[in-house]
N, C-alpha and C positions, 0 to 999 in steps of 0.2 A: 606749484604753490599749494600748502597744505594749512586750511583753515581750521583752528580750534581755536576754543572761547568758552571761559565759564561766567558767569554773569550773575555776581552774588544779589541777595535782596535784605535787606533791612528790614525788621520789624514795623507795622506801621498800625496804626491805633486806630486811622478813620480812612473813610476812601472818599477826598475831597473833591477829587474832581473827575468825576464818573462821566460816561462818554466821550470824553477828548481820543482821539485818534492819534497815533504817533504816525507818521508817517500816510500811505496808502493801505497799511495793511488792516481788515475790518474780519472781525472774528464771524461767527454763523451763528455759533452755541455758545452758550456760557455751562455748560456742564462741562465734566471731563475728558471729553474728545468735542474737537473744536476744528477749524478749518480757515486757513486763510487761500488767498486767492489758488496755489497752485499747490498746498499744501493739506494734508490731513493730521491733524495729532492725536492719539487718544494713548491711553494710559500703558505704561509697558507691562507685560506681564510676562512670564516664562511660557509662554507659546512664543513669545517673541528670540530666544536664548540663541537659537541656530541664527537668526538673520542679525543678533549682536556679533554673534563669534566670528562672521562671515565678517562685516562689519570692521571689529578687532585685526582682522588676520593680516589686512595691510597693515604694515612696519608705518610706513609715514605716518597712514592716519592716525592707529594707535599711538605715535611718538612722542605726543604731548597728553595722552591721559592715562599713561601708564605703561605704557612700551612691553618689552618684556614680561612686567610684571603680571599682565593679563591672561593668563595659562589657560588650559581648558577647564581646569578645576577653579577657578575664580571666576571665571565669565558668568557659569549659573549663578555662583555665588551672591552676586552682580547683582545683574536681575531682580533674580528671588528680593534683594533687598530695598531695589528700587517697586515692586509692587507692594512689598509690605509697608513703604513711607507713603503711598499713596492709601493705603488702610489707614495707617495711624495719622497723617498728618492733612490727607484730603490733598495731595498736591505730591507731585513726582514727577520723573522722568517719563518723555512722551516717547512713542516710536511716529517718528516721522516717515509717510509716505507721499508721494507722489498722488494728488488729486485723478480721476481719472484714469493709472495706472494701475493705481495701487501698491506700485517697488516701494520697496523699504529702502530709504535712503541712509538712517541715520538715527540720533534721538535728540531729543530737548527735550529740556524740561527744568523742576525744579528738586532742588536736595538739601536738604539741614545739613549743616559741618555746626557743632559743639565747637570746635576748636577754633572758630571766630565769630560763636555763639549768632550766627547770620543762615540766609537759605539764598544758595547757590543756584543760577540759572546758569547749566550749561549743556554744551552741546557738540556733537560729535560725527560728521557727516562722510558719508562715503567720498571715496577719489573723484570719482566721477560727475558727483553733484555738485563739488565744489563751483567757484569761478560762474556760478548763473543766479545769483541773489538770494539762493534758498536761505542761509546761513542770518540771511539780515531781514529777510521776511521773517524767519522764525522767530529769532529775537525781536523783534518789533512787537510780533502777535506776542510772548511771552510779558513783554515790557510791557505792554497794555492792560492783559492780563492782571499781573502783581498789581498794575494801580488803579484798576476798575473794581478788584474784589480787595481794596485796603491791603496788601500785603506788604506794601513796600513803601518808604518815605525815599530811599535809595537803591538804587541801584550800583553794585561793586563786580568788574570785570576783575578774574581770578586767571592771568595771562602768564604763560611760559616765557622769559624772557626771551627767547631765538625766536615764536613765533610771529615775524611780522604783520603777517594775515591777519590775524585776529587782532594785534595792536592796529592797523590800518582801518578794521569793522568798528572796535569800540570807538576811536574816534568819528567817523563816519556815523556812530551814534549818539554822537555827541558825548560820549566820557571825554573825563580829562584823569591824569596822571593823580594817582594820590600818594601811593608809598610802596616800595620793595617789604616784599614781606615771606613766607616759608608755609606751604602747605605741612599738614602732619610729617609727613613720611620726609621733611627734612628738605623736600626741594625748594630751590628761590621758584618765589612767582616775583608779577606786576601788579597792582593793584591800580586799577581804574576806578574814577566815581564818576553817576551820572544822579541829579538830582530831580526826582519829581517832582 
């Protein structure tokens, strides 16, 4: 079973209701590396580039966020461009480790798409992490996140229609179904909505 999940967020103008907990999951920091129970996240940066590509190199896991398309020459690409949304926008894509360990498991985080004028929560976890809750603790702490610093009035899961795993997580998060819809580059997605 191979889990992916992008988890868009909606513009949001106030943040009404600050300390609510979603679930178990309870952050440490409110800066930009943050921690929940069994997890570490702080900002991606291209020191992180080898433990993406590493990351990428599985076929399954890459299979719903870009397959093929992820070459060696676009992984940094990658990167690079997720540490610069965290410059310009205060918010990006995290590298997920393992509390304690310190392995790099994966990343989450958040991302602007123009092309549904929204900011994307998703996320991408190694084979091996999958199947032990990391994926829905992350999301949780991320979910809190967006609606402790106002960022979000919604939340929109951005799902591969073959992947049932992550259809299975977003409801588990309480999304529901909203509309079949087409990333840029022309694929069908799923679109979930989960309401703050």
């Amino acid at each position: 079973m191979y889990l992916v999940v992008a988890l868009t967020v909606a513009p949001r103008s106030n943040a009404d209701r600050e300390g609510a907990l979603i679930g178990q999951t309870e952050l440490v920091s409110d800066d930009d590396t943050f921690s929940t129970e069994r997890l570490e996240l702080s900002p991606l940066t291209p020191s992180d580039t080898e433990d993406v590509a590493e990351l990428y190199s599985d076929p399954e896991v890459a299979r719903y966020v870009g397959g093929e398309r992820l070459t060696p020459q676009i992984i940094p690409q990658q990167v690079e461009s997720f540490a610069a949304e965290w410059a310009e926008r205060g918010y990006g894509q995290s590298a997920v480790r393992e509390r304690g360990t310190g392995r790099f498991i994966g990343r989450i985080g958040l991302h602007f798409w123009e092309h549904w004028n929204e900011v994307e929560l998703g996320y991408v976890l190694r084979a091996d992490a999958q199947g032990r809750g990391f994926a829905s603790e992350g999301s949780r702490a991320w979910i809190r996140r967006a609606r402790d610093q106002g960022i979000a009035k919604r939340l929109i899961a951005n799902i591969h229609p073959e992947n049932a795993a992550s259809i299975g997580l977003a409801r588990k998060l309480g999304f529901a179904f909203e509309r079949e819809d087409f990333v840029p580059s022309g694929l069908p997605t799923l679109i979930y909505r989960l309401d703050l």
